[in-house]
N, C-alpha and C positions, 0 to 999 in steps of 0.2 A: 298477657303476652302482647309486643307492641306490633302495632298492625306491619301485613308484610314488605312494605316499600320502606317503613322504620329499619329495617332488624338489618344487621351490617350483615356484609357477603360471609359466608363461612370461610374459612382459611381452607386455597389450595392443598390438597397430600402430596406430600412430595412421594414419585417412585421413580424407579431408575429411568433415565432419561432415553427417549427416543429420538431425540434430535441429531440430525449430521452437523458438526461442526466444522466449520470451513475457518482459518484465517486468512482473513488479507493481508496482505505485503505489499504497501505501498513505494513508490516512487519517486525523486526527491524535490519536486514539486511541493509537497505541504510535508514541509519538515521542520519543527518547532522545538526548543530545548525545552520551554520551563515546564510544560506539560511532564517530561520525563521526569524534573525536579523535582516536581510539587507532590508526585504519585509516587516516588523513591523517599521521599521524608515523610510522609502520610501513612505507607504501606510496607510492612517489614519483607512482605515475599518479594516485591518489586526491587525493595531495596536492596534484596541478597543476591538477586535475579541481575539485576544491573554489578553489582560487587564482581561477582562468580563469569558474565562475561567478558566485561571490561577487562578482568586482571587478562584475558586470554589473550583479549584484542589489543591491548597496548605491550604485549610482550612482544608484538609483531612487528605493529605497528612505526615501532622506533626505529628501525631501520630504514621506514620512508620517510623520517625527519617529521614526524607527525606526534605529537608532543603525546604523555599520558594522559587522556581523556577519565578513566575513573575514579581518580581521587579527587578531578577537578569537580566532577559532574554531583559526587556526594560529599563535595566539601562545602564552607560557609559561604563561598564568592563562585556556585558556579558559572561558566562561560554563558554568553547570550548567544541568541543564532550568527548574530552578527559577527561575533568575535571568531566564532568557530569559522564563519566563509573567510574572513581577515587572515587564516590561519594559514600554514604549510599547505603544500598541495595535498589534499587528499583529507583536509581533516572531517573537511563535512561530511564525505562521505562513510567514512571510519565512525562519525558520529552514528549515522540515520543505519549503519550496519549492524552498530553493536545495541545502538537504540529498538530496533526490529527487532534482534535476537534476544534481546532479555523481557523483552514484552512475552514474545511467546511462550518463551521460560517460562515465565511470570503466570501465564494461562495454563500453561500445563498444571504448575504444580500445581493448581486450584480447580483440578481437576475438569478442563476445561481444553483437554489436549484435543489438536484437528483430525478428522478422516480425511481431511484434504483439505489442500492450499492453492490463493488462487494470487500468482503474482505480477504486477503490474512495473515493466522497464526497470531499474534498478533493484527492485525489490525481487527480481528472480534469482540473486547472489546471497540473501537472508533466508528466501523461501526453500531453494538447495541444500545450504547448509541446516535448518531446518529439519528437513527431510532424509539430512543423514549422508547427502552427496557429497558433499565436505566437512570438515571441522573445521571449528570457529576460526584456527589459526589459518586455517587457509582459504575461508573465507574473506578472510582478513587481507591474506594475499591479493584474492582476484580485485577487491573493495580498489586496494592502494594504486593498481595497476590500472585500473580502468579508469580513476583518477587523473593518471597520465594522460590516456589516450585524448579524454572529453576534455582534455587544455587545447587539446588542436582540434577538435571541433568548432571554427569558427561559427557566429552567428547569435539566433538566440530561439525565444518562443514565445507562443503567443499564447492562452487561452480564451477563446470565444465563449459566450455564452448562447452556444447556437448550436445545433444540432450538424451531423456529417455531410447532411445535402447542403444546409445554409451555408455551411466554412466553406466548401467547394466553389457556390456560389462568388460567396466574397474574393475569394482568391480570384477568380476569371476577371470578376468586374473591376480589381486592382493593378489585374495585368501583371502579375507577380508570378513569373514565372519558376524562380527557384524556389517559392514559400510552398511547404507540402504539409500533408495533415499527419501530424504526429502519433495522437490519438484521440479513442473517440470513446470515450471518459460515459455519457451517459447520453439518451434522444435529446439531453437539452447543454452539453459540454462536451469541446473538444479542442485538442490543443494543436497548436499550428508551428513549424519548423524553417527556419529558413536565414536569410543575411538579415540584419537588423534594419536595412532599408528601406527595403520590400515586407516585411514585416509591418513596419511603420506603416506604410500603406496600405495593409489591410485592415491596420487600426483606424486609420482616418475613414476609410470606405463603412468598416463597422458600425462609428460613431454616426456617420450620415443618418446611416441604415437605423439608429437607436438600439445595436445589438454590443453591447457591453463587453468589452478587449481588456485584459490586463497582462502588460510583460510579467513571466514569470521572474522571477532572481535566480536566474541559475546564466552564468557568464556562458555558456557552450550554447549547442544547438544535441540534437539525439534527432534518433527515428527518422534521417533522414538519406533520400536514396543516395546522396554523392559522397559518402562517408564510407565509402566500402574501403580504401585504404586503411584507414583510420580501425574498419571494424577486423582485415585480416591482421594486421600486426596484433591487436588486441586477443584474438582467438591463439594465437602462434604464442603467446606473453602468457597464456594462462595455462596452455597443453601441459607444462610438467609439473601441471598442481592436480595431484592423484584425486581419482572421483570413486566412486561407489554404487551399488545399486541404490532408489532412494524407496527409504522403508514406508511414504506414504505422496502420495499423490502431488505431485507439483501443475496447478494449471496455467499455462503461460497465456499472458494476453497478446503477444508477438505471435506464438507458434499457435494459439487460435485453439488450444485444447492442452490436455494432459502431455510431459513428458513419458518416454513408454521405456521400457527395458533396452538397451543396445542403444539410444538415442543420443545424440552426439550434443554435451550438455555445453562443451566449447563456443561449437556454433552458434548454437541457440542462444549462450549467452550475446555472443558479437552480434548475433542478429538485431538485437534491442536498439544497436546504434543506428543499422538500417531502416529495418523493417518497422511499420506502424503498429504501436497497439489498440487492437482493439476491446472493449472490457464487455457492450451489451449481452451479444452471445456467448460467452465465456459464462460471465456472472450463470446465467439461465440454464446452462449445462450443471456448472458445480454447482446448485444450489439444489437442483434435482435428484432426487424426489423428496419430499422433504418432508416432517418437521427439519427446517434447518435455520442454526443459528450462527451467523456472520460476525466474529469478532476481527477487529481491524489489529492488528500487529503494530504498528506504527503510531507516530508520537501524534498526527493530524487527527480529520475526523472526511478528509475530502472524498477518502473511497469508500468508506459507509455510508454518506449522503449519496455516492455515484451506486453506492449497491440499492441504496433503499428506494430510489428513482428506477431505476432498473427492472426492478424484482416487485412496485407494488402491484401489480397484473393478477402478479402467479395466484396459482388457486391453493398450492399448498402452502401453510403456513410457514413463514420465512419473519426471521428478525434480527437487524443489523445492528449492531451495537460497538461504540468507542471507547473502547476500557478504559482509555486515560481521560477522556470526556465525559465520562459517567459518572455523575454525582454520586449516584446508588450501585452503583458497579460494587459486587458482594465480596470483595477482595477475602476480608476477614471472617465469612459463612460463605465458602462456597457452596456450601448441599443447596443454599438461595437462586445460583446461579442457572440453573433449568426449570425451578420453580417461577423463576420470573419471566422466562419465555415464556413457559405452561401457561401463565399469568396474560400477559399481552396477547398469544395466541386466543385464549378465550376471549379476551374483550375483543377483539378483531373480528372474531366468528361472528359474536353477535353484534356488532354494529352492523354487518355484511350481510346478516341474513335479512332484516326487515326491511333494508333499502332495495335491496338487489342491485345487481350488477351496473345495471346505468343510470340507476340516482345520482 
């Protein structure tokens, strides 16, 4: 027998999973095509997942002048991100809607469906219809309309690499008086809202400082407080698109917690234009009590980096994962897919137990 440090780990048992799963719904801040690409010619659920919503969202869609996105997307020449922003108004976002909702598709059927969802500024229009508030087609609506609105959202954004006290910081010492903090992403990222001027300005104040600035690509501004016109005409634009009770948990990082029964889903959408998101407390609520595992809905990987920042503290075991960024992501074995938490939870444990807490 070979001695016991030789003899390879025994293979985890798989048994029914006790993990909460949460997806994310990202925002259109890290919005990428070829990830959706590469994972829809790779993977036949993703690919029927993408098929099956697309045909929904471009039946819609065409009415906003917003061209058929899924035969492009699974044909030989799909679009680049770029072409998609180049496009009619509204197509990125039609893109990053119909891209959300076939991801989660795509998790479901792989038996990897959420007890809850936690969604971040644009991504509360995927995570609704998600949850049964809307159907695809009318998701599809709210998408194209709210398109409209962020065309007159003058301005743009900033993201810092600095935590909510630093950006505040920097905003005072630039004197920037209309630049406001949009959200605040994780203790080490938050994004900043304002004219493109003054923005400027807190770029240059940042750089001083050695704290790292990058303009997003996105032509509008959001989350911010002077936008209140902008956000009632938006709310009034969406009222006669019918809603529903939602059959599983939506948590908004605007309204700071879960949507509830009677809650006015209108608003809370419009609010996303105003009002800041915040993700820390959020993330820490839905991730509790846990085993729980964090799959990101979206084509990025930026709010599973902002969840796994967040959430390394927690005592119960928590693990954040990017479906389209996961090499080993068990698309074609799902029964792997809880077995690999189980899997990383254990190595977690025991790295955690010999060091203790403030090694």
């Amino acid at each position: 027998m070979p001695p016991a440090h030789d003899r390879p780990e025994p293979p985890v048992p798989w048994v029914p999973s006790r993990e909460i799963v949460v997806h994310l719904f990202p925002g259109q801040g890290d919005f990428a095509v070829s990830p959706l690409v590469r994972a829809a010619r790779d993977h036949s659920v993703v690919r029927a997942a993408v098929a099956e919503v697309f045909a929904q969202v471009d039946a819609v869609s065409d009415a906003y002048g917003v061209p058929a996105l899924g035969p492009a997307l699974l044909g030989d020449a799909p679009p680049s991100g770029r072409e998609l922003a180049a496009g009619p108004l509204g197509t990125s976002q039609v893109a990053l809607f119909g891209a959300s909702m076939a991801i989660h598709r795509a998790l479901c059927a792989v038996g990897a469906a959420p007890h809850r969802m936690v969604a971040v500024s644009f991504g509360e229009i995927a995570a609704l219809t998600a949850a049964g508030v809307f159907g695809v087609p009318d998701g599809t609506h709210i998408a194209c309309r709210l398109a409209r609105f962020l065309s007159r959202c003058r301005g743009g954004m900033t993201m810092l690499a600095a935590g909510n006290g630093e950006a505040e910081r920097l905003i005072a010492a630039a004197a920037t008086r209309r630049v406001a903090v949009a959200c605040v992403n994780d203790p080490y990222e938050t994004v900043l809202s304002g004219p493109v001027q003054e923005l400027g300005r807190v770029e240059e104040r940042a750089a001083d400082q050695g704290v790292d600035a990058v303009r997003l690509r996105l032509p509008f501004s959001s989350h911010h407080p002077s936008l209140t016109t902008q956000a009632e005409g938006f709310a009034a634009a969406i009222r006669t698109v019918p809603a529903q009770p939602a059959h599983t948990p939506v948590h908004s990082a605007v309204r700071g917690g879960p949507y509830g029964r009677g809650d006015d889903v209108y608003a809370g959408l419009a609010a996303c234009l105003t009002r800041p998101a915040r993700l820390p407390e959020l993330l820490a609520r839905a991730a509790a009590p846990g085993p729980t595992l964090l799959l990101e809905s979206g084509t990025g990987q930026a709010l599973t980096r902002n969840a796994q920042r967040v959430l390394a503290q927690q005592e119960s075991a928590v693990v954040a994962r990017s479906p389209l960024h996961d090499p080993d992501f068990p698309w074609e074995r799902p029964d792997r897919l809880h077995r690999t938490g189980a899997t990383e939870d254990r190595h977690r444990t025991a790295r955690r137990q010999p060091q203790g807490e403030n090694a």
